[in-house]
N, C-alpha and C positions, 0 to 999 in steps of 0.2 A: 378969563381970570382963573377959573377952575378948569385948567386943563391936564391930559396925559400926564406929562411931563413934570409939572409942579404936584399932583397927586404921587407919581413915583419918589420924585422929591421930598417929598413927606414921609412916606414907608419908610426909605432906604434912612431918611434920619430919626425915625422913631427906632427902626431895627437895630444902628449904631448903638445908638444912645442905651437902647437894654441890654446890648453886648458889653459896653464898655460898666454900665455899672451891674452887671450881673460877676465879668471878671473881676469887679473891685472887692466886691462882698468875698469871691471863693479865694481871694488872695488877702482879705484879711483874716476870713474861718478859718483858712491854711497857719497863717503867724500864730492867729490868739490860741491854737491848739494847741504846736511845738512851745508855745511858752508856759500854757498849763502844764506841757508832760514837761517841763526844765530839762529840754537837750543841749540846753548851751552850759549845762554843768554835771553832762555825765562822768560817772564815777564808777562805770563797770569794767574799763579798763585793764589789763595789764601787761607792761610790755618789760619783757625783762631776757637775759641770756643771750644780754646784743654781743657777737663775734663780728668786728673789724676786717675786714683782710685788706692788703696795699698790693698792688701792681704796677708794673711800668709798660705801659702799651703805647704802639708806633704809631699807629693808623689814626687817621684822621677823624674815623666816628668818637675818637677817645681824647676827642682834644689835643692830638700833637699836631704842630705845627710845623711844617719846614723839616719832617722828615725827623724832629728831635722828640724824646723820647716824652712820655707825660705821664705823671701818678695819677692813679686812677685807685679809687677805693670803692668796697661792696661791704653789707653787710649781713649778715645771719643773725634770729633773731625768734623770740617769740611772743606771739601776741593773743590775749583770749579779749575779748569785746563783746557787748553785746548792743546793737544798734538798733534794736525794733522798735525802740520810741520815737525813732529818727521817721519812720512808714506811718502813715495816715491815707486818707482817700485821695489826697492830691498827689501823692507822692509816686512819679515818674520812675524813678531810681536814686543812690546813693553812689557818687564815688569818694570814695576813702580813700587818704593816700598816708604814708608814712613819709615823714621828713625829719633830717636832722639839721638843726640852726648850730655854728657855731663861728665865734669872734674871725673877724677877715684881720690882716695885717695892721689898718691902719684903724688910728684909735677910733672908737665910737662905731665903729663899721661892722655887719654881723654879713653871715653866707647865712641862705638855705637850700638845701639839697633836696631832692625825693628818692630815696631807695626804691620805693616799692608802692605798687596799687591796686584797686581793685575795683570793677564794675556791681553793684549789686542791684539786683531789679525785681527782688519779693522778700516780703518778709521773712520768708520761710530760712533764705539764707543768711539773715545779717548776722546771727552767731557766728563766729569766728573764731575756731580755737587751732592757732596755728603754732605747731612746733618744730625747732630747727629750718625756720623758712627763708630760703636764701633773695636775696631783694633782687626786685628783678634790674635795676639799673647800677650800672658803672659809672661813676659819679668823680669828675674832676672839679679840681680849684681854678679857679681864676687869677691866682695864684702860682709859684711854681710850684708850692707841697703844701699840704695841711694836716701833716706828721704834727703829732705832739697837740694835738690843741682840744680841748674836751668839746663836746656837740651833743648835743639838748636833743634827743627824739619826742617825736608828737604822732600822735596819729587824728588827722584832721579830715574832716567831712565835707562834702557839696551834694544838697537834696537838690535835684532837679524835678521839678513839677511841671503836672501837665500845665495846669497856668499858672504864672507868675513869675518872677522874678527868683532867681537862681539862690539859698541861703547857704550861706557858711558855716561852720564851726570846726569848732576840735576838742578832743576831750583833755579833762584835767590831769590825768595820770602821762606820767612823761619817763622816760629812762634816759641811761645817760652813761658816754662812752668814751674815751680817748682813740685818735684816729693814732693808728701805731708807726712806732717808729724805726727806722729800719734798723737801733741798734736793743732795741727790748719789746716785752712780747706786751700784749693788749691788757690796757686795765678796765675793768668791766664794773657799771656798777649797775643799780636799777631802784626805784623806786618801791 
């Protein structure tokens, strides 16, 4: 009855069982703390001096098709942040990324884009005070243009922890720009 086998049987599910509720406790320590420090309503933000630019590119990394031409838009921009409430003891790294939402053609339908990102993986870095920063992506419509149509910038978060479950957010401060058109020059606004 008490053999090898059923003795292992027993460790290897005693072992389980303290693994999985020792991970339950450090993935709720991890939550109940981001929600003491309120990072799902940061307010250090600022993202303002967004510059537009529109191209027309051939190649296929840029969304043309069939060799026909495709608008392609970037943006410049700048941003000061501070994200060190986002770092705890569980906290892997942060990637941040900048995105702009704005309305698709048919009613009720919205795009979102990402211009621009960033890996951050110590505290010491998550200040962020970037000026005139050109985004790192070229960014098409699914559309044939999205000339003329205004777009909501965010700059939203993913804390990656050593355990648990990956969290979201983004902060409340947002700017906001018209994609330009090819017969007038960029309207710029910002929060």
């Amino acid at each position: 009855m008490f053999n090898l086998v059923s003795r292992a049987q027993a460790a290897a599910n005693v072992a389980l069982t303290s693994s999985i509720v020792i991970s339950s406790v450090v993935i709720l320590l991890t939550l109940l703390q981001l929600y003491r420090d309120n990072v799902w309503s940061l307010d250090t933000t600022s993202i303002s001096n967004i510059k537009p630019t529109a191209s027309i590119k051939k190649s296929f990394q840029y969304g043309s098709l069939n060799r026909n031409p495709k608008e392609n838009a970037k943006i410049q921009f700048d941003l000061h942040t501070d994200l060190t409430p986002l770092f705890n003891w569980n906290t892997k790294q942060i990637f941040v990324y900048l995105t702009a939402e704005y309305p698709g053609k048919s009613e009720g339908s919205s795009n979102k884009v990402t211009f621009w990102d960033k890996i951050i993986t110590d505290k010491q870095n998550a200040k962020l005070d970037l000026i005139n920063q050109r985004g790192k992506y070229s960014v098409w419509d699914v559309e044939k243009s999205f000339r003329g149509r205004n777009a909501t910038v965010k700059l939203e978060w993913n804390i990656q922890p050593y355990i648990g479950p990956l969290i979201f957010g983004e902060t409340e401060t947002t700017g906001e720009f018209q994609f330009l058109d090819s017969k007038k020059k960029p309207v710029v606004k910002s929060d």
